[in-house]
Every structure is written in C-alpha cells, then in structure tokens.
C-alpha positions as a LaTeX table, in Angstrom:
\begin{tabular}{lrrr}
\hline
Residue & $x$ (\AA) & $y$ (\AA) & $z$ (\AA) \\
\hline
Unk1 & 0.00 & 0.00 & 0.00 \\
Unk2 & 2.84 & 2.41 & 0.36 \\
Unk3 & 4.79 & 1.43 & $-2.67$ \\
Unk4 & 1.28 & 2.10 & $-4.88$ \\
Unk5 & 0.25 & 5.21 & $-2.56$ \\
Unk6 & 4.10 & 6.74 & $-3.02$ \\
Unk7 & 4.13 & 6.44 & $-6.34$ \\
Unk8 & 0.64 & 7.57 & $-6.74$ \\
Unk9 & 1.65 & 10.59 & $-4.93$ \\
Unk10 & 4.84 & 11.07 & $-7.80$ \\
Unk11 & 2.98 & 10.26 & $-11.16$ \\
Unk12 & 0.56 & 13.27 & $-9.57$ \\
Unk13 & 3.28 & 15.75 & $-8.87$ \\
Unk14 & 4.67 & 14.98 & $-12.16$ \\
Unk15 & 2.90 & 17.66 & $-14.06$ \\
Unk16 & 4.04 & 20.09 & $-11.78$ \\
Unk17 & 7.47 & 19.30 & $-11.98$ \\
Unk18 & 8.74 & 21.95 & $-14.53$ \\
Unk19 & 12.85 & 21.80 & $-13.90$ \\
Unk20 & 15.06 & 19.04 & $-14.13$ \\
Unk21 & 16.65 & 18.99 & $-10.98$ \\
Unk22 & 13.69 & 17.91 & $-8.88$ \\
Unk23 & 12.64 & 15.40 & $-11.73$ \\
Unk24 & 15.69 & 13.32 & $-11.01$ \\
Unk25 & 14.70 & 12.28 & $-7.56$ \\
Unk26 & 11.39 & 11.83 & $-8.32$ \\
Unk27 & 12.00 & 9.48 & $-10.96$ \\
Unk28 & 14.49 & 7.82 & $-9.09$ \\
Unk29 & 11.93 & 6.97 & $-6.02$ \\
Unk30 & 8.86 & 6.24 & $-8.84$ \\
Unk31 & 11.32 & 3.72 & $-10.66$ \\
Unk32 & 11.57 & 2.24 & $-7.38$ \\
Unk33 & 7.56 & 2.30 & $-6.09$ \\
Unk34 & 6.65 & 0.81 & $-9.38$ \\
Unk35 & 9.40 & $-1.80$ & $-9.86$ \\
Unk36 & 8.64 & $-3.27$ & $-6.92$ \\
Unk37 & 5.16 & $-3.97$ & $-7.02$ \\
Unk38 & 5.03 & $-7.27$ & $-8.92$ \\
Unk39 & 7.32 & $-8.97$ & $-6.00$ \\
Unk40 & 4.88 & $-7.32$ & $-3.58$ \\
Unk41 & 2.02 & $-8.74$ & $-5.22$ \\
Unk42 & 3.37 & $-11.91$ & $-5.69$ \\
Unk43 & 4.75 & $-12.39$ & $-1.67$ \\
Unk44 & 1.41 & $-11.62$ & $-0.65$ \\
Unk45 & $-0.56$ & $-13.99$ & $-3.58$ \\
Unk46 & 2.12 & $-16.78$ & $-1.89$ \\
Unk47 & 1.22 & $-15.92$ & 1.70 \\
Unk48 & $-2.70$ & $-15.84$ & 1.27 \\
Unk49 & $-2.96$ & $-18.95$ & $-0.81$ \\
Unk50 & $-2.56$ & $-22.41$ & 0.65 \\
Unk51 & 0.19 & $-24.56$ & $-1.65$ \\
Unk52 & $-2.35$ & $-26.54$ & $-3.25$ \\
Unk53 & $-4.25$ & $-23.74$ & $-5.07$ \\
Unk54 & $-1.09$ & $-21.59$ & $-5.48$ \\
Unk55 & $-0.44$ & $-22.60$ & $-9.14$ \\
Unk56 & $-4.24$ & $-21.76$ & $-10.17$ \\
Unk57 & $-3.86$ & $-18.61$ & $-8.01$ \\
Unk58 & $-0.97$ & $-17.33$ & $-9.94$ \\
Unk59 & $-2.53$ & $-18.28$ & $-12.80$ \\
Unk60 & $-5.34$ & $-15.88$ & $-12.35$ \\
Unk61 & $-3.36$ & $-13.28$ & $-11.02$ \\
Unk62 & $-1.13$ & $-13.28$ & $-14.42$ \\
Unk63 & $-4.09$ & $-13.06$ & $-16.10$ \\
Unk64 & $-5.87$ & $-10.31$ & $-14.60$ \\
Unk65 & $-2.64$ & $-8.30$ & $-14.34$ \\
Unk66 & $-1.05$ & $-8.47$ & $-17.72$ \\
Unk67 & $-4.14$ & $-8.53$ & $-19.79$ \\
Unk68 & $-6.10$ & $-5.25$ & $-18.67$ \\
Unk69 & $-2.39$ & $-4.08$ & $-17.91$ \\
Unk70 & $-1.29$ & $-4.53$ & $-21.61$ \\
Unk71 & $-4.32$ & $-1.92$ & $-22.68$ \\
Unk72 & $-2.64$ & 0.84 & $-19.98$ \\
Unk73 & $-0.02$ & 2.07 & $-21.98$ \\
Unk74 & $-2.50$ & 2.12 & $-24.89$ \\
Unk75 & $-4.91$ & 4.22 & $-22.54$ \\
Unk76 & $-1.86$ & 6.37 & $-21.57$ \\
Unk77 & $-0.64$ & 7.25 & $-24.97$ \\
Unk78 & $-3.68$ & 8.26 & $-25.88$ \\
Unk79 & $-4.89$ & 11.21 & $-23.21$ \\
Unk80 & $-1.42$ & 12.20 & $-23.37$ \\
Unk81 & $-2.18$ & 12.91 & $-27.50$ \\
Unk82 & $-5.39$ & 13.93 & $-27.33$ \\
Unk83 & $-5.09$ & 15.72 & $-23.52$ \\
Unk84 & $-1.73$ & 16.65 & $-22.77$ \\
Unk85 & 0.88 & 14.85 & $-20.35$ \\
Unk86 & $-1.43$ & 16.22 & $-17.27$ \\
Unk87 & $-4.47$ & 13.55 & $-18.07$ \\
Unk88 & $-2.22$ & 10.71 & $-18.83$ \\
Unk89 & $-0.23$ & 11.36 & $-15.51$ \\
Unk90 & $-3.57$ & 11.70 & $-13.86$ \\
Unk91 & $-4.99$ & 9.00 & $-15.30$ \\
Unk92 & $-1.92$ & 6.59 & $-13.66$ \\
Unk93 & $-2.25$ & 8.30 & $-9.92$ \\
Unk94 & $-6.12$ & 7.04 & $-10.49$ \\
Unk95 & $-4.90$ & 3.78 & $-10.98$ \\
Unk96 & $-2.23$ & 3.60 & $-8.43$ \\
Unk97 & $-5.15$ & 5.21 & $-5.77$ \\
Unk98 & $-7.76$ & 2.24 & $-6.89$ \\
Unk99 & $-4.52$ & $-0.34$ & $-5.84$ \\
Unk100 & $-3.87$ & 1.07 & $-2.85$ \\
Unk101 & $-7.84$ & 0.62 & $-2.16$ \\
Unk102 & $-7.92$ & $-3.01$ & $-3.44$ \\
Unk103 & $-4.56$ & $-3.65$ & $-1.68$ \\
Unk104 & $-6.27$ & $-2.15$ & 1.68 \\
Unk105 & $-9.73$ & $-4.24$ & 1.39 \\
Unk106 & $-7.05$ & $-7.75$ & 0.27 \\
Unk107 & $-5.25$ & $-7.02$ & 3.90 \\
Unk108 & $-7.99$ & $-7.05$ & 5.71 \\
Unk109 & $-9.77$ & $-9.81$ & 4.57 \\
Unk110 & $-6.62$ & $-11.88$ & 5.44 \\
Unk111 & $-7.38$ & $-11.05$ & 9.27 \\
\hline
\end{tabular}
C-alpha cells in the first residue's frame, strides 16, 4: 500500500514538476515504487494462498494483471495525444489510488 500510494503521490506531482533537478529524484523513487510492485504482489498472492491452489492462483493473477495491464499504456498514450501529459499522468495516480484501495480491502480480509 505504500509502494502504490508513493508512487501515486509522484505520477501526480509529475505535471508540476517543470525543472530538471527535482525530476531526477522523483523518478528515481517512482522507478523504485513501481518496480517493486510485482514482488509485492506476488509475496502476498504466496502468503494468502494455501500450496495446493497456489499454481491456479498465480494463474489468475497473471491473467488479470497483464491482460487489462497490456491496454494501460494504450490508454496512456492516448490522453497524453489527445489531452496533454497532465491527463495521462492523472490518469496513472487514479490507478495507483484504486490499488492502494484493493490492496487495503485484500489485507484485511486476510485477518
């Protein structure tokens, strides 16, 4: 939740970043919140699944990541043509927001 909630937080102060000096940093700590997600994700599919259904789990979770995740950069291209660089950055923090919310719901149902 704080790797998706940092970087949410970036992508959003993105289109206010007009120099280059603070753009370095900030991509330096967004490279890092958004690498690291998929080992996230995938520690915490391995910790709420029991071994038997792991396989199908990870199965699922490939699928439901890569497939609507293959259309994002689609999605992004496009409001930043037809919008401007402001949309498509906004249009990623929205995204990172709704994971942090799925990602909240997900940790407490494993309670």
């Amino acid at each position: 939740m704080l790797t998706m909630g940092t970087a949410a937080i970036l992508w959003f102060l993105l289109t206010y970043i007009k120099h280059s000096y603070p753009l370095i940093p900030a991509l330096l700590v967004l490279g890092f919140a958004c690498q690291g997600v998929g080992g996230v994700i995938q520690a915490f599919v391995a910790e709420a699944t029991t071994l038997e259904n792991r396989d199908l789990i990870y199965g699922i979770y490939f699928t439901l990541a890569f497939t609507p995740g293959s259309l994002s950069p689609v999605i992004f291209g496009y409001l930043a043509d037809t919008s401007g660089f402001h949309a498509s950055f906004m249009y990623v923090t929205a995204v990172s927001l709704l994971a942090v919310l799925a990602s909240y719901f997900l940790k407490e149902q494993k309670k």
